[in-house]
N, C-alpha and C positions, 0 to 999 in steps of 0.2 A: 814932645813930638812923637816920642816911641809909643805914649798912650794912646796919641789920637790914631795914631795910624793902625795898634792893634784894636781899638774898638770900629774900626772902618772895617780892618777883619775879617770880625766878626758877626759883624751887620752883614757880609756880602758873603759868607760862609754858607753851604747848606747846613744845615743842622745836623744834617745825620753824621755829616761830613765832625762835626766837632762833636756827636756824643761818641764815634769811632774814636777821636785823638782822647775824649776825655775816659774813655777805657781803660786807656795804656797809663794814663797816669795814675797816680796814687790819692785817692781818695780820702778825704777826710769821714770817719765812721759816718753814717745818716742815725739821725737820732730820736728812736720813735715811742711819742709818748701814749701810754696804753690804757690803764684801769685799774681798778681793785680787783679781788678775784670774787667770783662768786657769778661776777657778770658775762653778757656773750662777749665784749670785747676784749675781754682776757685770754676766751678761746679763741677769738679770730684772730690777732695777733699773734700767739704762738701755728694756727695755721698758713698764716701771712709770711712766717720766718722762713716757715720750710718749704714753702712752695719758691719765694725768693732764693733760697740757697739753693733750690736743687737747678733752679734753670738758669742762673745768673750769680754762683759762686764767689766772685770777685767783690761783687757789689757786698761789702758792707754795712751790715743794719745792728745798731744797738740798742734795745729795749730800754725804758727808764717807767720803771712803775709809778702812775699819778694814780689822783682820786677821781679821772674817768673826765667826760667832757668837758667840766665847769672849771676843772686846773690844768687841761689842754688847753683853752683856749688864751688863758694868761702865758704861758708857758712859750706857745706859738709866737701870740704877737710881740714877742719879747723877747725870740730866738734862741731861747733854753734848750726848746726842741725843733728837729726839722719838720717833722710828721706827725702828724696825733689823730687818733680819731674822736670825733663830737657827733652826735646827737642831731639828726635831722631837725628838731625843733628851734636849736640852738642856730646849729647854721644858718636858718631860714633869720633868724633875727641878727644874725651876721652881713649874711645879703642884702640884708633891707634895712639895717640899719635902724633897727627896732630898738626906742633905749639907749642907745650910741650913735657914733660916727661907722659909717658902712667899712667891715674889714677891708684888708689889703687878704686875708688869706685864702686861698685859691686851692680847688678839689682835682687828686690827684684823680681818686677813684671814691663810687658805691662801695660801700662793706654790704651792708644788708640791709631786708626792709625791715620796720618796725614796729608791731603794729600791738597797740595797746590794750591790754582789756586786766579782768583782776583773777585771783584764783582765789578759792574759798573754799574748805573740805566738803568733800560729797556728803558727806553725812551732817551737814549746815543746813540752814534753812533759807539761806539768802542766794538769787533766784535773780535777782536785778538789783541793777544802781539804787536806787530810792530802798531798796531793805538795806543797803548797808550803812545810810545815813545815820549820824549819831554811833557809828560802830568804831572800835577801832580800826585802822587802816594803818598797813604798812605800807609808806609812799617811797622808801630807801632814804639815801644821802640827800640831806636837804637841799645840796648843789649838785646832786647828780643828773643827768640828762632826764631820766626816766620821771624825776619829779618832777621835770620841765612839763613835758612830755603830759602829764597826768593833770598838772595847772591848766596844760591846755584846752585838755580835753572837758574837765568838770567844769573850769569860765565857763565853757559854752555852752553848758546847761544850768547856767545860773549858781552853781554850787563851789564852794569854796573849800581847798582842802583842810585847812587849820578850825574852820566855824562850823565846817557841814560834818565834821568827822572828828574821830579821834583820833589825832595824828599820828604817827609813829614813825621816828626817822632815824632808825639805827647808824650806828657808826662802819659798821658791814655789810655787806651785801649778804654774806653768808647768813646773817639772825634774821634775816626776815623769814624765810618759808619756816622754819622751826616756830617761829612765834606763830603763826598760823597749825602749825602741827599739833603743837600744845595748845592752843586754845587761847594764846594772849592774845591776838588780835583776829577779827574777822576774816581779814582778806587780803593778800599783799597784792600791790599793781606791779605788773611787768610790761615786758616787750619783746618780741623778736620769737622765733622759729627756733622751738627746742630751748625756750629760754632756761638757765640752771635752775634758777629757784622755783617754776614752775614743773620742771621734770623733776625736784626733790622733792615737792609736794603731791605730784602723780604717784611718785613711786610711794608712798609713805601706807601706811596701814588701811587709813579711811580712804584716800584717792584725795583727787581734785575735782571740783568742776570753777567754769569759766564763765565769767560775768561780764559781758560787752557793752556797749549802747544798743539799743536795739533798732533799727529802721527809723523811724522818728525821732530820739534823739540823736542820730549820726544825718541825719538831716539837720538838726538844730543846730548841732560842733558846727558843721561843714557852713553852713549859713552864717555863721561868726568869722570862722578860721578856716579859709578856701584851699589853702594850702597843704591841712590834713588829708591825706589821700585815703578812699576805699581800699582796706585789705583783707582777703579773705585767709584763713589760717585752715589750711584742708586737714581733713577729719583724719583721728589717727594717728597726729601727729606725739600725742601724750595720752600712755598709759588712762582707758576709758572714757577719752572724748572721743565718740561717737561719730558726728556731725560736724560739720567746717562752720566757722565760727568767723562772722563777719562784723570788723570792726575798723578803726579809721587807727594814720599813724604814719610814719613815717620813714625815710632813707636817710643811714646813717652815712658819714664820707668818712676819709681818711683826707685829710685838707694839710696844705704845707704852708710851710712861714713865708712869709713876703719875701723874695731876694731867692727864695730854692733854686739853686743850679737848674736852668732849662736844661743845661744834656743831663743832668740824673732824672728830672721828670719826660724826658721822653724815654731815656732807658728803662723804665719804670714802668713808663706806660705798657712797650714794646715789649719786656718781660711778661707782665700781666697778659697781655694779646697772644702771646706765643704760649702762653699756659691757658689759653681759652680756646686757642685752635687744637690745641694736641687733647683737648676733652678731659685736663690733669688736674682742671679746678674740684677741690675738694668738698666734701657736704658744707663744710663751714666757709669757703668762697663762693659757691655755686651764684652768688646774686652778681658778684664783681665782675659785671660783663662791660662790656662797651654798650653796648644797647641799652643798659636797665640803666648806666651812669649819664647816657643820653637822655635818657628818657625822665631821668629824675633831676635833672638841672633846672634852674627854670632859663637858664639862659649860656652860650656856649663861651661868653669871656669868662666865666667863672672858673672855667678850665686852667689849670697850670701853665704856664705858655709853651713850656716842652708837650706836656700830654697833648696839648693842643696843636702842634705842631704838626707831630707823631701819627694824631689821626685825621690829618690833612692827607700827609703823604701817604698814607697807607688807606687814603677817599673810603674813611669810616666814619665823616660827616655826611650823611644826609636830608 
């Protein structure tokens, strides 16, 4: 009788009213699973930490190093960890239930967008996709997002990574720009704004330049896989890219396990929002807006049921 009556509760409870009580209590750590290094989710989780501890001390987060979105998401559905970040490509086949049954796991927040293309040294001769056929190719961790990511994008123009290329799928993140530095492989593919192994290969003796789809084939992906989104990568962003650099790709989340405390995902949210209004979001959160996380859903139960809650009350549903 004591349960039904506390689950009556808390059905008839404002929410806000229970993430205040679940303040005062003592919190079990939140457990967030991250990456290898070399990649951006390495860097945005350690800037993830501090901006969560500086505004919301209490709140408890503890890191658990994975191999990045492809052992987050077993990890997640399995409750190893509470929070993990995945791969916008990956998610989308979470949502929709691509190859499985549709997850149960639910988007706290956007980390950043992602947007794909290759790096290959300036002093190369490869210019576009079709010169690098037949080349070797650093595509990363065979289960990494970024290979996901990169399947996606070559399906759609007909090209296969393992038959069109020479593959290459280091056990690090870190060997791939090196291999490219030295001359083992033509081109490594990446993703994301300021990505490391692309500013290791900017900074390097010869430079970098950047190899996308060009108009026509980001018409052809986009024709396939609707989902891919246009992103431009503005000029400047790396040591001697010139010109902004338009390529397709997509929004990474930070997604919680099924059963996550609705008052830690609204506190959470609410943290986040309050380091969005005080203008505190750092270069490496700058995307993690309420806007860009609206805007990159395809739909709003996707939402945490607290985050969701959260920007109910605070009519940041529009």
């Amino acid at each position: 009788m004591l349960a039904i009556h506390r689950r009556a509760f808390i059905r008839s409870t404002p929410l806000a009213l229970l993430m205040a009580r679940a303040s005062l209590a003592q919190q079990a750590p939140i457990v967030l699973g991250t990456a290898s290094q070399g990649g951006g989710f390495a860097i945005y989780a350690l800037a993830f930490l501090d901006a969560m501890r500086a505004v919301d001390p209490a709140l408890e987060i503890r890191t658990v190093a994975t191999r990045g979105t492809m052992d987050n998401v077993p990890k997640l559905e399995s409750g190893q960890i509470d929070i993990g970040m995945v791969s916008g490509e990956v998610a989308h086949e979470l949502f929709e239930g691509i190859g499985r049954p549709a997850s149960k796991l639910k988007v706290l927040s956007v980390m950043f967008s992602t947007p794909g293309m290759f790096a290959v040294r300036a002093d190369s001769r490869y210019r576009s996709i079709d010169d690098l056929r037949g080349r070797p190719v650093v595509w990363n961790g065979k289960i990494s997002g970024l290979a996901v990511q990169a399947r996606y994008m070559m399906e759609g123009l007909g090209l296969d990574l393992d038959k069109d290329f020479e593959p290459i799928y280091p056990d690090n993140l870190t060997d791939g720009p090196q291999m490219v530095i030295d001359g083992r492989a033509a081109a490594l593919w990446g993703g994301g704004m300021r990505w490391p192994g692309f500013v290791e290969i900017s900074n390097s003796p010869r430079g970098a330049r950047f190899v996308a789809p060009d108009a026509r084939e980001i018409e052809r992906i986009r024709a396939k896989f609707g989902f891919l989104t246009p992103i431009t990568v503005p000029a400047g962003l790396y040591p001697g890219q010139y010109d902004p650099i338009e390529t397709l790709g997509s929004w990474s989340y930070l997604l919680a396990r099924d059963g996550f405390p609705d008052v830690v995902g609204y506190r959470m949210a609410k943290d986040l929002f309050k380091i969005e209004r005080a203008g505190s979001l750092s270069r490496q959160l700058a995307d993690s807006t309420v806007k860009n996380t609206l805007i990159a859903l395809p739909r709003a139960d996707l939402l945490q049921p607290g985050v969701l809650a959260y920007y109910r009350e605070a009519d940041l549903l529009k």
